[in-house]
C-alpha positions in Angstrom: 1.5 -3.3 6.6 1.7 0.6 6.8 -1.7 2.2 6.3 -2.3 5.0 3.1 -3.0 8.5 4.4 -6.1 11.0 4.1 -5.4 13.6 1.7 -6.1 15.8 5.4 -3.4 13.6 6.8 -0.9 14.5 4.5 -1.3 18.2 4.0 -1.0 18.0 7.8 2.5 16.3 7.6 3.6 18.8 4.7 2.9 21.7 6.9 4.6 20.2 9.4 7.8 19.6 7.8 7.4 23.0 6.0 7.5 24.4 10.0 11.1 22.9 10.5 14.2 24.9 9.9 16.6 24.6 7.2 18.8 21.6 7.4 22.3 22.7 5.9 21.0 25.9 4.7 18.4 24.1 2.3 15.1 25.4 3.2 12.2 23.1 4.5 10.4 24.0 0.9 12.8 23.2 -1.1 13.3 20.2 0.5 9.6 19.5 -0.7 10.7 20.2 -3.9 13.0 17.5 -4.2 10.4 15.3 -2.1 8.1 15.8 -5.3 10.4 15.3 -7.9 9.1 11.5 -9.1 12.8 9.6 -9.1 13.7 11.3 -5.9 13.7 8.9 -3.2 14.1 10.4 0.1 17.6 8.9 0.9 18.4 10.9 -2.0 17.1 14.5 -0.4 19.3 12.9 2.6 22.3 12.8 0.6 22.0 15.7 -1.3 21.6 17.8 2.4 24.6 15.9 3.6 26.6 16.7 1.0 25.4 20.6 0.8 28.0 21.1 3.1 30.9 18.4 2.8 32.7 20.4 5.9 30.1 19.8 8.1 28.1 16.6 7.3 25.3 14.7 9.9 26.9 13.8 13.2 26.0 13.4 17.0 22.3 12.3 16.6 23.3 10.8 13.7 26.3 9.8 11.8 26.1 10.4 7.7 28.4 10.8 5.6 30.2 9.5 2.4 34.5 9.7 2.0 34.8 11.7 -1.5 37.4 9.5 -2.4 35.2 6.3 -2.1 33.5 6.8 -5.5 34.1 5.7 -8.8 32.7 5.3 -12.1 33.4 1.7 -13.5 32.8 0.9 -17.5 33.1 -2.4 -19.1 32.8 -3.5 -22.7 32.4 -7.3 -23.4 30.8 -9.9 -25.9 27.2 -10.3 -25.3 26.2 -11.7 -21.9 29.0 -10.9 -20.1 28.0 -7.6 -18.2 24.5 -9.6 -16.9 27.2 -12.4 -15.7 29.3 -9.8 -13.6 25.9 -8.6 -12.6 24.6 -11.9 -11.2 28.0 -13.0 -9.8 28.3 -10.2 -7.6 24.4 -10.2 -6.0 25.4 -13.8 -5.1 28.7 -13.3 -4.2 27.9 -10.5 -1.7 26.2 -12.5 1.2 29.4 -14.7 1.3 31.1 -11.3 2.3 27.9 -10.8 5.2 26.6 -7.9 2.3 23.2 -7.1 2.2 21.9 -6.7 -1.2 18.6 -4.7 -1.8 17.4 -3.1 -5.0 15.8 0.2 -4.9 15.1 1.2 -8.4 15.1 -0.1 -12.2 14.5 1.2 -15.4 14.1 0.0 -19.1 14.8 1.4 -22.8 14.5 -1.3 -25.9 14.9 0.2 -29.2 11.3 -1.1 -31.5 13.9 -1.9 -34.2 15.2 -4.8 -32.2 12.8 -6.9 -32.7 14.0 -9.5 -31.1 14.4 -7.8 -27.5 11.1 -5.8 -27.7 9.4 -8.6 -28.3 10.5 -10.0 -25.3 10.1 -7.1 -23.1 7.9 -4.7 -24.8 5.8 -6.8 -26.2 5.4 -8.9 -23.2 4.3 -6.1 -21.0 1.9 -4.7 -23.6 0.5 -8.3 -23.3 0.4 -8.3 -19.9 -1.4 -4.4 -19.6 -3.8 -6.1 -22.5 -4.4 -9.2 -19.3 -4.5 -6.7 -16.9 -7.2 -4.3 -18.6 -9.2 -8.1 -19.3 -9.5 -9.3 -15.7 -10.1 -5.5 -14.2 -12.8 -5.7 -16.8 -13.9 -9.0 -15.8 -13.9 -8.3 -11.7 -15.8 -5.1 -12.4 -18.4 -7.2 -14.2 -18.4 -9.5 -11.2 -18.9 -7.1 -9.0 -21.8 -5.7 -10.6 -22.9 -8.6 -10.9 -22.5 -9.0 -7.2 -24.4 -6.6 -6.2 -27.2 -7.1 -8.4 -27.5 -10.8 -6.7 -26.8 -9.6 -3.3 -29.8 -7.1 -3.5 -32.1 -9.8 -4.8 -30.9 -12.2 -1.6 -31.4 -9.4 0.5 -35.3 -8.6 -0.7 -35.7 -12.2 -0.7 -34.3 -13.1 2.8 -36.7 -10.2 4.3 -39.5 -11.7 2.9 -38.5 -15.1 4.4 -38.3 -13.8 8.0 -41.9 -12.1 7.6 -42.8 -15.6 7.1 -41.0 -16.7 9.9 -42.2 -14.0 12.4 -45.6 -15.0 11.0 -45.0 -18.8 11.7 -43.4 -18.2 15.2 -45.5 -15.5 16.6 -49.0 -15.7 14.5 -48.8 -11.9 13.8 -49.2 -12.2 9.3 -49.9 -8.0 9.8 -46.6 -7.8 7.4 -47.3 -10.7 5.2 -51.1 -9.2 4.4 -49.6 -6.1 4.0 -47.1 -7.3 1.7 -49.9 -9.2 -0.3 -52.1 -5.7 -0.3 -49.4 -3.5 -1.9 -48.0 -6.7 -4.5 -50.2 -8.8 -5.2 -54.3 -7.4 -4.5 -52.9 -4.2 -5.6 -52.4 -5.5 -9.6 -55.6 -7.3 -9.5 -57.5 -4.0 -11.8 -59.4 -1.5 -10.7 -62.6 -1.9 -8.5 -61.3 -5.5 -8.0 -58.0 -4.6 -5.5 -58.7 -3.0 -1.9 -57.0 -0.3 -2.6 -59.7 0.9 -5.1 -62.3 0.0 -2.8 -61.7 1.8 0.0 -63.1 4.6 -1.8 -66.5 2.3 -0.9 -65.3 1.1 2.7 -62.2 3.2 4.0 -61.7 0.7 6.4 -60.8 -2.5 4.4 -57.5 -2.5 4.6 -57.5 -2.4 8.1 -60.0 -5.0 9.0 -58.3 -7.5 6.4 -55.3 -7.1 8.1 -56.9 -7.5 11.0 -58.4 -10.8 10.0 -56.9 -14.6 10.8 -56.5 -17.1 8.2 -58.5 -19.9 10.5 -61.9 -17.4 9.5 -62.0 -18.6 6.2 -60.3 -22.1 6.8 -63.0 -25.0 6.6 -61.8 -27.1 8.8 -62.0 -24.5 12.1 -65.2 -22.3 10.6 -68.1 -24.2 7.9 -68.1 -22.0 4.3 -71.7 -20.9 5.4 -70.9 -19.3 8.5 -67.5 -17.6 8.0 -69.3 -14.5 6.7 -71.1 -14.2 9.5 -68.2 -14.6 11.4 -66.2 -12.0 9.7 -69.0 -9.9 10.2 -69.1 -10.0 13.7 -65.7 -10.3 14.7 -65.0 -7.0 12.5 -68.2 -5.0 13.1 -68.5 -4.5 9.2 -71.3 -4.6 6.7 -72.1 -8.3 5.0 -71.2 -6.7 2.3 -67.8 -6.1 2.8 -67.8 -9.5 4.9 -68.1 -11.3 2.1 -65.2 -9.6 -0.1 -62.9 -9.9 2.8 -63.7 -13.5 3.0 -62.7 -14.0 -0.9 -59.9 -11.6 -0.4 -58.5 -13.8 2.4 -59.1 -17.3 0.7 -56.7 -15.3 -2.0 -53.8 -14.7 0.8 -54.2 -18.2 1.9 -53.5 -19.7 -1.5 -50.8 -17.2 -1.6 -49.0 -18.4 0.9 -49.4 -21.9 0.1 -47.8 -21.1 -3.4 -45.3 -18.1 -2.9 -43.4 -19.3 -0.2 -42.0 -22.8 -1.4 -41.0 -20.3 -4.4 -39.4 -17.8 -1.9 -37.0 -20.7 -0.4 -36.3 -22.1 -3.5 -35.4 -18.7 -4.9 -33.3 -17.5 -2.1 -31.3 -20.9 -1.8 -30.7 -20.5 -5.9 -29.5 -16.7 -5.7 -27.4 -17.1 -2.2 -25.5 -20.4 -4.1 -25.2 -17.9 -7.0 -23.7 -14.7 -4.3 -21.2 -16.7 -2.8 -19.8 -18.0 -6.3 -19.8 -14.3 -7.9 -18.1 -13.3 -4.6 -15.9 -16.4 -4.5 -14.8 -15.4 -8.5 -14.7 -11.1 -7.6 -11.6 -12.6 -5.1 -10.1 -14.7 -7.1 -10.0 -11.8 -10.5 -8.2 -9.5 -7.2 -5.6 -12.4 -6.4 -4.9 -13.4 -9.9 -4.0 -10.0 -11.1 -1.8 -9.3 -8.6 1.1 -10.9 -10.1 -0.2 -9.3 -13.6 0.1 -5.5 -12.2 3.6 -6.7 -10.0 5.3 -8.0 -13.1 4.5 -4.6 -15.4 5.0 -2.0 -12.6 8.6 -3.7 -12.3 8.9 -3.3 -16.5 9.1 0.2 -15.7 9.8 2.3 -19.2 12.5 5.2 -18.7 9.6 6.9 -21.0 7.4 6.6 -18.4 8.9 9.2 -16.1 11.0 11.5 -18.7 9.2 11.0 -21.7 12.0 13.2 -23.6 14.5 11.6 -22.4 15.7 10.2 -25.7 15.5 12.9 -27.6 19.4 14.7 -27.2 20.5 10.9 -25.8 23.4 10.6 -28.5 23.7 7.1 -27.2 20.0 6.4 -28.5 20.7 6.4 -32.3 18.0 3.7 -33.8 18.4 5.7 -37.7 21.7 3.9 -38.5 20.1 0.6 -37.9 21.2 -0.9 -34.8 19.5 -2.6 -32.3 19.8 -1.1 -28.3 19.1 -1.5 -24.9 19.4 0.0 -21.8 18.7 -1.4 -19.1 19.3 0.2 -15.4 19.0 -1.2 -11.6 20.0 0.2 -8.4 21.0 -1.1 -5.6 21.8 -0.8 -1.9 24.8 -2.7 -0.6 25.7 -2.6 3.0 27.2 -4.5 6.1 28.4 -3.2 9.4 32.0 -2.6 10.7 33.8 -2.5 14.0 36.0 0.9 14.6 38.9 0.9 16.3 38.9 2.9 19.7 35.5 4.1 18.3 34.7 7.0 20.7 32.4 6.2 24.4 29.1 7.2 24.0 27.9 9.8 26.2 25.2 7.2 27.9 23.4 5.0 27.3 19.5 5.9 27.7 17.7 3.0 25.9 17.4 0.2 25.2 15.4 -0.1 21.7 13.5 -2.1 20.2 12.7 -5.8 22.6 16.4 -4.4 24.6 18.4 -5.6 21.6 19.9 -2.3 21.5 22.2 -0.3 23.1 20.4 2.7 22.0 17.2 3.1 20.6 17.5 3.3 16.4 14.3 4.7 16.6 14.5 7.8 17.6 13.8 11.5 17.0 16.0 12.2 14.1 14.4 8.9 12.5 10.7 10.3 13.8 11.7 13.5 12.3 12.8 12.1 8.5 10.0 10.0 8.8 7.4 12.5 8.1 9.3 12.9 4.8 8.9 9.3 4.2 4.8 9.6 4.9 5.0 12.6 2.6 6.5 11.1 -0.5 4.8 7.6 -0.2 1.6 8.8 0.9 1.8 6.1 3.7 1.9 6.5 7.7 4.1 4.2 9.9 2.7 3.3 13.2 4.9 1.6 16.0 4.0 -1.6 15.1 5.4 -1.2 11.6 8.4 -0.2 13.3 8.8 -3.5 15.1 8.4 -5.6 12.3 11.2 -4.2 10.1 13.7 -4.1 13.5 12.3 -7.6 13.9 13.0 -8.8 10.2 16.3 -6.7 10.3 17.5 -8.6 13.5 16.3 -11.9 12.7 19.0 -14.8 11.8 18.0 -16.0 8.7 19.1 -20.0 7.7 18.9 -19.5 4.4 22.6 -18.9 2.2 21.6 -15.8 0.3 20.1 -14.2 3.0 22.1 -12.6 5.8 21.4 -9.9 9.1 20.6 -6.6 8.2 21.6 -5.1 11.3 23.4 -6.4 13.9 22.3 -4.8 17.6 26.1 -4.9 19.0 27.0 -2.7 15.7 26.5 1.2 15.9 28.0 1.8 12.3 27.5 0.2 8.5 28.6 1.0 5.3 26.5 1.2 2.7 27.4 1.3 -1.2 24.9 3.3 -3.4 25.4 1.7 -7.0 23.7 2.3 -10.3 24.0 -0.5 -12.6 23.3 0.2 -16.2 23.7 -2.6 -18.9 23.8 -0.8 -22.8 22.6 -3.5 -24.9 23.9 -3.7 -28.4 23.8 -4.9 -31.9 25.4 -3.5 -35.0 24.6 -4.1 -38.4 26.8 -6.8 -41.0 28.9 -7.0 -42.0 31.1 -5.6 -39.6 28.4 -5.3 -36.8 29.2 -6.8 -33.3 26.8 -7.7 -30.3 28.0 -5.9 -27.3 27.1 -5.5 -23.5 28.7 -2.4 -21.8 28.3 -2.7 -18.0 28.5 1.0 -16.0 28.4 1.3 -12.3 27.8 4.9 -12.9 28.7 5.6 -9.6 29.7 3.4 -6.9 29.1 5.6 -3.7 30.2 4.7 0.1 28.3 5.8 2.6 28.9 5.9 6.8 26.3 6.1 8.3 25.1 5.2 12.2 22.2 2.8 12.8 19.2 5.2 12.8 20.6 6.1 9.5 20.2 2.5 8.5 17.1 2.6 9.7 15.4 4.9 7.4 16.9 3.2 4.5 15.0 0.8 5.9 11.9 2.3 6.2 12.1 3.6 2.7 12.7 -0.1 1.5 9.5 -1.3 3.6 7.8 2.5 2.1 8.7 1.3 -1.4 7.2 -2.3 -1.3 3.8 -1.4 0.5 3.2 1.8 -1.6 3.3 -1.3 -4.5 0.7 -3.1 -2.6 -1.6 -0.4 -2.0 -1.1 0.8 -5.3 -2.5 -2.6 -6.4 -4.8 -3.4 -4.0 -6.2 0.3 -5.3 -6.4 -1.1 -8.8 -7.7 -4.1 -8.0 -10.1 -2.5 -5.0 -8.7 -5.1 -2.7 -10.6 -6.2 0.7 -7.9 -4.1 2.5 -8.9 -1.3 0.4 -12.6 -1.9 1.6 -11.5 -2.2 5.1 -9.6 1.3 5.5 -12.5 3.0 3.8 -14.9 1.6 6.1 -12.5 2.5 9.4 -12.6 5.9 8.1 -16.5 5.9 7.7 -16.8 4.2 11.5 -14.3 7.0 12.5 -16.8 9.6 11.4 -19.6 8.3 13.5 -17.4 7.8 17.1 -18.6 10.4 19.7 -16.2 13.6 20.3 -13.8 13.1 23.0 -14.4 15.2 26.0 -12.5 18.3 26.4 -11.9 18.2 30.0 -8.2 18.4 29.7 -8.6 21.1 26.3 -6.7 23.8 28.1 -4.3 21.4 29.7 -3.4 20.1 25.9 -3.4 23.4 24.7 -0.5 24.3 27.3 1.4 21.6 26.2 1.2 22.6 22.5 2.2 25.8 23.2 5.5 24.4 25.2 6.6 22.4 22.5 5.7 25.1 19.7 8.5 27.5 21.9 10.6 24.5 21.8 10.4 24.0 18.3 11.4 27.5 17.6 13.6 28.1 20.3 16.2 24.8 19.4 17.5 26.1 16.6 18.9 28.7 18.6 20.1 27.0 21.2 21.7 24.3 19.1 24.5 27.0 18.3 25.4 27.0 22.2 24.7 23.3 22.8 28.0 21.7 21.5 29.8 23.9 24.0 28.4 22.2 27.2 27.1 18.9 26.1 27.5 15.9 23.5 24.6 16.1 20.7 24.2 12.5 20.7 25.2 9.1 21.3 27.0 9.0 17.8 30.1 10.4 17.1 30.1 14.0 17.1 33.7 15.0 16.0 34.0 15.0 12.4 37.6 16.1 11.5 39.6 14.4 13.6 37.8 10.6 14.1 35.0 11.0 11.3 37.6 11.4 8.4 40.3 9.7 10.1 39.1 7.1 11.5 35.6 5.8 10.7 36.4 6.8 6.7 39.6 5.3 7.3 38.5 2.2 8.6 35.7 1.5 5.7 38.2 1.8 2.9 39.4 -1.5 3.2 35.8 -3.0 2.0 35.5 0.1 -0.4 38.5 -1.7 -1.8 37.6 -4.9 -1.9 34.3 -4.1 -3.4 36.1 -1.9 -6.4 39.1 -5.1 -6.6 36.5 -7.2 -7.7 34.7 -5.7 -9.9 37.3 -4.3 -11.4 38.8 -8.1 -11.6 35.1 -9.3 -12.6 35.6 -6.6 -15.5 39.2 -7.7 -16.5 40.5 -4.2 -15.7 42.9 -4.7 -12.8 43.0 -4.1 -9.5 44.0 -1.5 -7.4 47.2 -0.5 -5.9 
């Protein structure tokens, strides 16, 4: 799964892309501007720059385009049901035709005076935000709880290797001083050694330095331990005699604290591994909480004011609405007829499946954008897996391949789906479903293109995760944090081969400023890439040509589907 960026990482990406020139005369910051814009995806700053100039869309390094006369708006009014039925024949109709079917965006407007509906959708996720805001409570709690427990094991498993040092080795200098500062040091004043060293500064010192055997009856008699003290020491009789009592104390001590200490220990690490067990289990069972009311997604929640000159939105004369909207991605490839040589072929992509590499540098280059708007960064390996998943052949029957590697070109239909849910009044009221695919949209694009839809599909899904694993402060969550921390403590790489790097930086700086330049003259001596570079005379007339026979398929049905006629 693609890794979240460092605030540094992404102002570094921004200024990067703000360095590029204008792509069809839209400049790199407004390009940011639409990048910020919350409904924008970046497929959609794609096709708004391909179609800023319609004479002169994407080709050569890429092929992107989309046939003006392959759109349509399509409206259907039927009893209620009916426009969820075309809805769900179609998404399981499409794999039958070798369609791909992926939805990219959804939105939702229920009217409160339909009770009914709200209560089922509304309601439900205002239920569900109500679970949510329980268990986040609850694994915070746990947590705390956690750490509270995990401190006491951790105070209480030192304390058990001092005894253990002390049983292994026969040095007890931590164990006496650990009864000295809490336990002799509560016993009162003039009574603790502490107190008395005001009397003999040394006390401390020599009671550490004593062994338990001195005062242990079995190696020395009672009568002579003082003695023995005394001489072993070099103190006064005196003080002899309170270090004898003071170590018949730490011998008892031991006897009684450390059965207490293992029975402690073994009680609060049982109770750790539950509370750690249970702060896991609140993560994984919200998971599907915060999945279901993300995809609930309110059209309030992105233009609050959106209703308010909506004359469609009328809840004052008593009826009950809905809208309801989805989008979707369609797509499939399709063979050209004398499609056009390429001018070599210099890869051989991903595991040689390819006959040239889909990811390349125009994919590289729109994949900063990607980074930028989902706050996410794609390593190589996240590359693989979505050429991997693409390419695989899947058994299942409503699952096909995404992309085929013997296939250079696809066509893709960009539809918006809205359902307008309604209920009128009695006595003459009616319950109504009117269905808009407002628009159906072909696209023609060449693999890469594919690609980065793609990548925004696999950018959409893990900014999800991460955005719950962020709520819930998942393990992975715990895991980047700490790379970054570990990252901040490696040592500085040498800079033996600074001025080297800094040669090379400046060489692809004067490329960067000097291609846009050169581009104007390239065309003139040289193909600008393996995709097809002429646009009027095969673009239009062939490859547009050539998709309009599933363009009309797609429209026959629906518009059969919708009881509207077909075409032609």
């Amino acid at each position: 799964m693609t890794r979240t960026l460092t605030p540094e990482e992404r102002e570094k990406i921004k200024e990067e892309i703000l360095k590029e020139p204008p792509i069809n005369d839209i400049s790199s910051e407004e390009q940011i501007e639409l990048l910020d814009k919350p409904n924008n995806m970046v497929v959609d700053v794609l096709q708004e720059l391909a179609e800023a100039k319609r004479e002169a869309p994407f080709t050569g390094d890429v092929m992107f385009g989309a046939p003006g006369e392959m759109q349509i708006i399509l409206d259907f009014t039927g009893l209620r049901g009916s426009g969820s039925n075309i809805y769900h024949k179609f998404i399981y109709l499409a794999p039958k035709w070798r369609l791909t079917v992926k939805k990219v965006g959804e939105s939702l407007f229920v009217s409160p005076v339909w009770a009914e509906y709200y209560n089922l959708t509304i309601v439900q996720k205002q239920k569900i935000e109500s679970a949510i805001k329980t268990g986040l409570a609850s694994a915070t709690q746990a947590v705390a709880d956690y750490e509270l427990l995990k401190h006491d094991s951790r105070r209480y498993r030192e304390i058990l290797d001092y005894f253990v040092k002390a049983e292994k080795t026969g040095d007890e200098h931590v164990l006496r001083s650990l009864f000295v500062d809490r336990v002799d040091a509560y016993t009162g004043e003039g009574f603790s050694m502490v107190t008395m060293a005001r009397r003999w500064p040394t006390i401390i010192t020599d009671f550490i330095r004593m062994k338990s055997e001195w005062t242990d009856p079995k190696v020395i008699k009672g009568d002579k331990q003082v003695e023995h003290v005394r001489k072993e020491l070099d103190v006064s009789a005196a003080e002899a005699t309170v270090l004898k009592t003071k170590n018949m104390l730490y011998r008892e001590w031991v006897e009684l604290f450390l059965p207490q200490v293992k029975e402690r220990y073994a009680r609060i690490e049982n109770l750790v591994k539950a509370r750690g067990k249970s702060v896991d289990a609140y993560r994984e069972w919200l998971k599907p909480y915060i999945a279901k009311f993300k995809t609930m997604k309110e059209t309030e929640e992105t233009r609050p004011g959106a209703w308010t000159s909506d004359a469609y939105v009328t809840p004052g004369f008593g009826q009950t609405e809905a809208l309801v909207g989805t989008r979707l991605w369609v797509w499939k490839s399709f063979p050209i007829v004398e499609m056009g040589k390429a001018a070599a072929k210099l890869e051989k992509g991903y595991k040689g499946k390819f006959e040239f590499d889909p990811y390349d540098d125009w994919v590289k280059r729109w994949q900063k954008r990607l980074e930028y708007k989902y706050n996410l960064k794609f390593e190589k390996k996240d590359i693989d897996d979505i050429l991997e998943a693409a390419t695989a052949k899947k058994g299942m029957t409503l699952e096909v391949q995404q992309m085929y590697p013997e296939d250079l070109y696809y066509i893709l239909f960009d539809m918006h789906w809205i359902i307008s849910l309604l209920k009128t009044p009695p006595p003459e009221g009616i319950e109504t479903d009117n269905l808009m695919i407002f628009p159906l949209k072909t696209w023609i694009m060449s693999q890469n293109a594919l690609l980065l839809h793609l990548m925004e599909i696999r950018a959409r899904e893990d900014a999800i995760t991460h955005y719950i694993n962020e709520i819930i402060g998942a393990k992975e969550i715990e895991k980047e944090i700490l790379e970054r921390v570990e990252e901040e403590f490696k040592p500085k790489k040498p800079e033996r081969f600074k001025s080297w790097r800094n040669f090379k930086k400046r060489c692809g700086s004067f490329k960067a400023r000097a291609k846009p330049g050169l581009l104007k003259f390239y065309h003139l001596f040289f193909r600008p890439g393996p995709y097809e570079p002429v646009f009027f005379e095969r673009v239009s007339k062939m490859y547009f040509r050539a998709s309009g026979q599933y363009y009309g398929q797609m429209v026959d049905y629906l518009k059969d589907a919708m009881k509207i006629g077909k075409t032609g």
